[in-house]
C-alpha positions as CSV (number, residue, x, y, z in Angstrom):
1,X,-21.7,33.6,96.6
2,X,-23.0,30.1,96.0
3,X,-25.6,28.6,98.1
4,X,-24.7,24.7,97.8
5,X,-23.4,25.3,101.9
6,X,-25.7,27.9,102.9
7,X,-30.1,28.8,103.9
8,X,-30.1,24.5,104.2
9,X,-30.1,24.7,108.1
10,X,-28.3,22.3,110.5
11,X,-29.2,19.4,108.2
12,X,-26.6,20.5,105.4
13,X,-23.7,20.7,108.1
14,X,-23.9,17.4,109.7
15,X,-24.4,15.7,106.5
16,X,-24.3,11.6,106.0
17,X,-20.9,10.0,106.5
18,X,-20.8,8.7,102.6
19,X,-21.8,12.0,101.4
20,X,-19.7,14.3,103.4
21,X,-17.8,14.9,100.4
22,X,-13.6,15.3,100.8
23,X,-13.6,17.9,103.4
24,X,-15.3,15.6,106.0
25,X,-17.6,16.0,108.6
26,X,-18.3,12.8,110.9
27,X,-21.6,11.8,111.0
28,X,-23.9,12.9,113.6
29,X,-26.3,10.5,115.6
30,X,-29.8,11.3,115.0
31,X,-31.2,14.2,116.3
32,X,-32.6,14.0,119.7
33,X,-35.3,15.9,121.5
34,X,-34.5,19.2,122.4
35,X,-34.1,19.2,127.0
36,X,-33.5,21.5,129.4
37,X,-29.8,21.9,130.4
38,X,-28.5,24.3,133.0
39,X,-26.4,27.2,131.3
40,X,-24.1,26.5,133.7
41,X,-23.3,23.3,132.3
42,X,-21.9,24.2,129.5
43,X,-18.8,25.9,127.9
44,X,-18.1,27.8,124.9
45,X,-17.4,26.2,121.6
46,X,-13.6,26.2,122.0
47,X,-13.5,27.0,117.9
48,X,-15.8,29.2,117.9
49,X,-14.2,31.6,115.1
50,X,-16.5,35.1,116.0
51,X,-14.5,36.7,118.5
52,X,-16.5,40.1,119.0
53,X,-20.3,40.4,120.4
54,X,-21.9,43.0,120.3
55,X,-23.2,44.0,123.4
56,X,-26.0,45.8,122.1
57,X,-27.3,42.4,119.9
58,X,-27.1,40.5,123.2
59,X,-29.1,42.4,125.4
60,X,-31.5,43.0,122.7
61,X,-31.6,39.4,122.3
62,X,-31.7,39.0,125.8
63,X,-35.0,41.2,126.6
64,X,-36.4,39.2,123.6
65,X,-35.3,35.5,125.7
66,X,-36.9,37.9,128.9
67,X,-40.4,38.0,127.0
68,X,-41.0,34.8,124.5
69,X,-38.1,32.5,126.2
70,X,-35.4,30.9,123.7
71,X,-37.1,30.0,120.5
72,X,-34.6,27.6,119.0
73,X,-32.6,25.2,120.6
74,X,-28.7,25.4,120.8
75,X,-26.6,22.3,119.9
76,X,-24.1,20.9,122.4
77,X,-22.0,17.7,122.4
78,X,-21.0,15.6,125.5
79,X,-17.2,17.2,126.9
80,X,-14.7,15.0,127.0
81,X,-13.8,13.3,130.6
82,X,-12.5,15.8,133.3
83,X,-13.7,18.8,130.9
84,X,-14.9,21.7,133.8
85,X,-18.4,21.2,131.8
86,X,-20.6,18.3,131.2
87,X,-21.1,19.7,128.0
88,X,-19.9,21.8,125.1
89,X,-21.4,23.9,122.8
90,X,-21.6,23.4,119.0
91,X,-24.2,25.7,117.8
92,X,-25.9,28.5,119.4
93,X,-23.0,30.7,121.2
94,X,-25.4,33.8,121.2
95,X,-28.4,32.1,122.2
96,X,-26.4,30.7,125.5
97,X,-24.9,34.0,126.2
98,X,-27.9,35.7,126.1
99,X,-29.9,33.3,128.2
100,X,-27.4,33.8,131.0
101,X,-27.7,37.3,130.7
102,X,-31.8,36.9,130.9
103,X,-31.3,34.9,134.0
104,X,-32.0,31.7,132.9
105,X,-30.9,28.9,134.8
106,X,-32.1,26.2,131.2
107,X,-31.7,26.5,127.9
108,X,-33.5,24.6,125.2
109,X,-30.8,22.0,124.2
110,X,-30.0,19.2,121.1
111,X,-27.3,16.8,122.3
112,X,-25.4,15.5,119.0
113,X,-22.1,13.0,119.3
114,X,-19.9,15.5,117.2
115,X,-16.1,14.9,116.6
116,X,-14.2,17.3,118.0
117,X,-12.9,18.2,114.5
118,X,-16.1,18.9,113.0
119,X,-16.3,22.0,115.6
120,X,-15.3,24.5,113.6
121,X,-16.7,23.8,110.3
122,X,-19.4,23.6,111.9
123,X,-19.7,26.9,113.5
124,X,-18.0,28.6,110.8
125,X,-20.9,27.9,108.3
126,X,-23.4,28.8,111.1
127,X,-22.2,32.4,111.6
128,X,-21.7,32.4,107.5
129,X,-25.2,31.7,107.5
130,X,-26.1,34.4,109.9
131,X,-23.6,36.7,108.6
132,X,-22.4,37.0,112.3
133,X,-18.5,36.8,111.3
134,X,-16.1,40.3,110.2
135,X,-14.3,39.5,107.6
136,X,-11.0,38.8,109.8
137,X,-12.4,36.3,111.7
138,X,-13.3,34.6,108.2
139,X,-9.7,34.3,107.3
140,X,-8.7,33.4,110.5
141,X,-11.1,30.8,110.7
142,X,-10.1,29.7,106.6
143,X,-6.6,29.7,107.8
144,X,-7.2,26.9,110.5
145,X,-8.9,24.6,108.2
146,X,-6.1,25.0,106.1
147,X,-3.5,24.1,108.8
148,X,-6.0,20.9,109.3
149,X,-4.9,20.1,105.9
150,X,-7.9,20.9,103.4
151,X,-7.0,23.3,100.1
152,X,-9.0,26.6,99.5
153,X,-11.1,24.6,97.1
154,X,-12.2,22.0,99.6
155,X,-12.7,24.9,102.4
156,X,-15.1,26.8,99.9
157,X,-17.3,23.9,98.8
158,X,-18.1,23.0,102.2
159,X,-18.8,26.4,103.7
160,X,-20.2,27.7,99.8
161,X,-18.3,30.8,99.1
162,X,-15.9,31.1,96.0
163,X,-12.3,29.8,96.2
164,X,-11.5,33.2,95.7
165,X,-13.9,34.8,98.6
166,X,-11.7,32.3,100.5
167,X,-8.2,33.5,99.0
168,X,-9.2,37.1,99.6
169,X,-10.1,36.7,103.4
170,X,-7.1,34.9,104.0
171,X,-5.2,37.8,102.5
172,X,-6.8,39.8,104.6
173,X,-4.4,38.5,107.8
174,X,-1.2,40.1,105.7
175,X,-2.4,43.4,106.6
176,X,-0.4,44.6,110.4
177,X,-2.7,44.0,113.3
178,X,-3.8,47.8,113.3
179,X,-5.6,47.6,109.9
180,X,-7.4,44.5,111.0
181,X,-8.6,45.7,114.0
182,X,-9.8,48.5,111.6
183,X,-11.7,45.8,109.5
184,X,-13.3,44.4,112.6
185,X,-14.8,47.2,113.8
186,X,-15.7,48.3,110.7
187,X,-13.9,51.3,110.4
188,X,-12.5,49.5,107.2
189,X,-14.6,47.6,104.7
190,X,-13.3,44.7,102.9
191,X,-13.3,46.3,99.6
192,X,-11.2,49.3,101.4
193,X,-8.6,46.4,102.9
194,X,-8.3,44.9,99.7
195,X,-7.5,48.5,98.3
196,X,-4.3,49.1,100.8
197,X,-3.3,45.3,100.3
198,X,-2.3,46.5,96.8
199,X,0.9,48.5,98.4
200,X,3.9,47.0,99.6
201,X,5.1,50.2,102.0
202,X,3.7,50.5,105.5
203,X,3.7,53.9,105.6
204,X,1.7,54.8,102.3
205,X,-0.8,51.6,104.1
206,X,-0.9,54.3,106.6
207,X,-1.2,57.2,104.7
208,X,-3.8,55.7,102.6
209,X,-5.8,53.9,105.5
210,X,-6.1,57.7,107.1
211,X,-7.0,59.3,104.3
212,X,-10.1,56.6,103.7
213,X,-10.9,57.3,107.2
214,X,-10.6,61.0,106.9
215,X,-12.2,61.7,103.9
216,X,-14.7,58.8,104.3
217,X,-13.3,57.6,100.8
218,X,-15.7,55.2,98.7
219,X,-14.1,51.3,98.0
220,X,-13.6,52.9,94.4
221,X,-11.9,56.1,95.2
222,X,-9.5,54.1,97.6
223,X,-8.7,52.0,94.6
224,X,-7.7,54.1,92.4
225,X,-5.9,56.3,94.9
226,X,-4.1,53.1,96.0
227,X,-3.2,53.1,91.8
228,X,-2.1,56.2,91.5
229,X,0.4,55.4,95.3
230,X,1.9,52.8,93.1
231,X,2.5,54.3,90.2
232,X,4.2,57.2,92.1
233,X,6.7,54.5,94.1
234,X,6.9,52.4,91.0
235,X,5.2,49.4,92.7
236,X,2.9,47.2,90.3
237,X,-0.8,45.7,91.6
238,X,-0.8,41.8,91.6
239,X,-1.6,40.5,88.6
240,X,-4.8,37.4,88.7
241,X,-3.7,34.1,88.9
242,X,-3.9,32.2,86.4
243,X,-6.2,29.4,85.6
244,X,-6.2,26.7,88.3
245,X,-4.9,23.8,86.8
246,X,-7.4,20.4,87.3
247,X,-7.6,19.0,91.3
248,X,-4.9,17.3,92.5
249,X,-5.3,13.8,94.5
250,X,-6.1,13.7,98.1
251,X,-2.5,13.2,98.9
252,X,-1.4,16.3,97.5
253,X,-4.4,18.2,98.3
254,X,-3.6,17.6,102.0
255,X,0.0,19.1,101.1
256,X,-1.2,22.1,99.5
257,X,-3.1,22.8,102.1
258,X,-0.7,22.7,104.7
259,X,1.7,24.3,102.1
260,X,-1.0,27.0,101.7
261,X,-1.1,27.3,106.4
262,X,2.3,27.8,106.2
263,X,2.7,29.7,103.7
264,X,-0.3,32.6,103.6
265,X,-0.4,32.5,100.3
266,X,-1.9,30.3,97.4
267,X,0.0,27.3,96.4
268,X,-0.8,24.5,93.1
269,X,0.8,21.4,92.1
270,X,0.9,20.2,88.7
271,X,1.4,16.6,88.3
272,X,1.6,14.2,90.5
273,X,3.5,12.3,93.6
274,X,6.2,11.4,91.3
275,X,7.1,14.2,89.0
276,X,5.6,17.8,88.9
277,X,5.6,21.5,89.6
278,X,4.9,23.5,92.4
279,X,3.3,27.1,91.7
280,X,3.8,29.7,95.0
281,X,2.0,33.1,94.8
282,X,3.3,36.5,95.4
283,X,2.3,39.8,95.5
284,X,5.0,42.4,95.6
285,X,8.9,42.3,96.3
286,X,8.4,42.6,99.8
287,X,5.9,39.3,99.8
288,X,8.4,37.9,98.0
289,X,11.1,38.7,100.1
290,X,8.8,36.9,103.2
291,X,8.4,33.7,101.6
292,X,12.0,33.6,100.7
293,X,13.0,34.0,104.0
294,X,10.1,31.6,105.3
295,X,11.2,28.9,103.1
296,X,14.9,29.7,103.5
297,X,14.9,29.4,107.7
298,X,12.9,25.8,107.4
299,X,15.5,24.6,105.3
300,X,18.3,25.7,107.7
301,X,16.2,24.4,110.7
């Protein structure tokens, strides 16, 4: 994992405007004193990507609010006019949640003029930071950026994972609802999702998600049963991609990434706005069979 996004604080989110690099983040005003603002007035982050608290962690965190009061300050932003809440929170969802749960009526609070589209990335890299996000909300929250129109490779500079962390997570979201809910609560590691991913058929998914479960199967002895699955029903693992070929314009790179949303898969252009090539991923007949019939129905729409 590179650390050119991550351990840098606040200060590495909400960077300058002329060094926000290409996936940007507006500039923030400068940091004001930390006040007092009722709990009450304010709301959830409304991209917060982590969808599950524990409710153990919170009322741990609580008793500790209870005894020493709420160490670090959360960040909010000013709601827009007629929001229900004055204000909006940016940083700090746990923090706020636990504080109400403490009974506090304040919490410690850094008001920040934040565009509304820096909301995510800037949450995302705070729960990366804590390692507070499962692996699906990761590639849920990968795949939004990408419907914003960034490519993988912008998304995993400015939150500092590989662009093939990101790639992974976002394949993550081709498994059936079942075997993600499996991922986020843990019954299913990553390495284990990334194991069933390599077959096509639903039902030796199933038959190999059960057996994991069942046998408590390590990440390697689910690989190489998922191996030996495919050699028995004549289905072949994904071969790497190749090499990516050298970064496209900003232009394009806005179209891959949209491409990529619409997609769920990886997508590169070679060449430019007047003549090139462009390169769609697949993994399997029956991926390939999706994005036929994705690309097919747009062109009949």
């Amino acid at each position: 994992m590179k650390r050119n996004a991550l351990g840098r604080g606040l200060d590495a989110l909400i960077p300058p405007r002329e060094a926000a690099g290409a996936m940007h983040v507006p500039a923030a005003a400068p940091t004001r004193p930390a006040s007092e603002i009722r709990t009450q007035d304010i709301g959830p982050n409304p991209e917060q990507p982590r969808r599950r608290f524990a409710e153990t962690e919170l009322e741990q965190l609580a008793d500790s609010i209870r005894r020493y009061g709420v160490l670090q300050p959360v960040v909010v932003r000013r709601a827009a006019p007629g929001a229900p809440r004055p204000y909006e929170l940016v940083v700090g969802e746990r923090r706020w949640r636990a504080s109400q749960r403490a009974g506090r009526e304040t919490v410690p609070a850094v008001v920040q003029d934040i565009e509304p589209r820096a909301l995510l990335e800037l949450a995302l890299v705070e729960n990366i930071q804590r390692r507070d996000l499962n692996p699906i909300e990761l590639g849920q929250a990968f795949r939004t950026l990408l419907a914003a129109g960034h490519s993988q490779e912008e998304v995993a500079e400015r939150v500092g994972l590989d662009r093939s962390s990101v790639a992974n997570h976002l394949r993550l979201l081709e498994l059936p609802k079942e075997l993600q809910e499996d991922v986020e609560l843990g019954t299913l590691s990553m390495g284990h999702a990334k194991a069933l991913l390599q077959l096509q058929n639903p039902e030796r998914r199933r038959h190999l998600r059960d057996r994991i479960v069942a046998a408590a199967l390590s990440v390697r002895a689910a690989e190489a049963l998922a191996r030996s699955l495919t050699t028995v029903a004549g289905e072949r693992t994904p071969k790497p991609a190749p090499a990516s070929p050298p970064k496209p314009g900003p232009d394009l790179r806005h179209l891959i990434g949209q491409l990529e949303a619409h997609l769920m898969t990886r997508v590169s252009i070679e060449g430019g706005s007047e003549r090139g090539r462009i390169a769609i991923d697949y993994y399997g007949p029956e991926d390939l069979d999706r994005l036929s019939r994705t690309i097919l129905e747009g062109r009949r729409a």
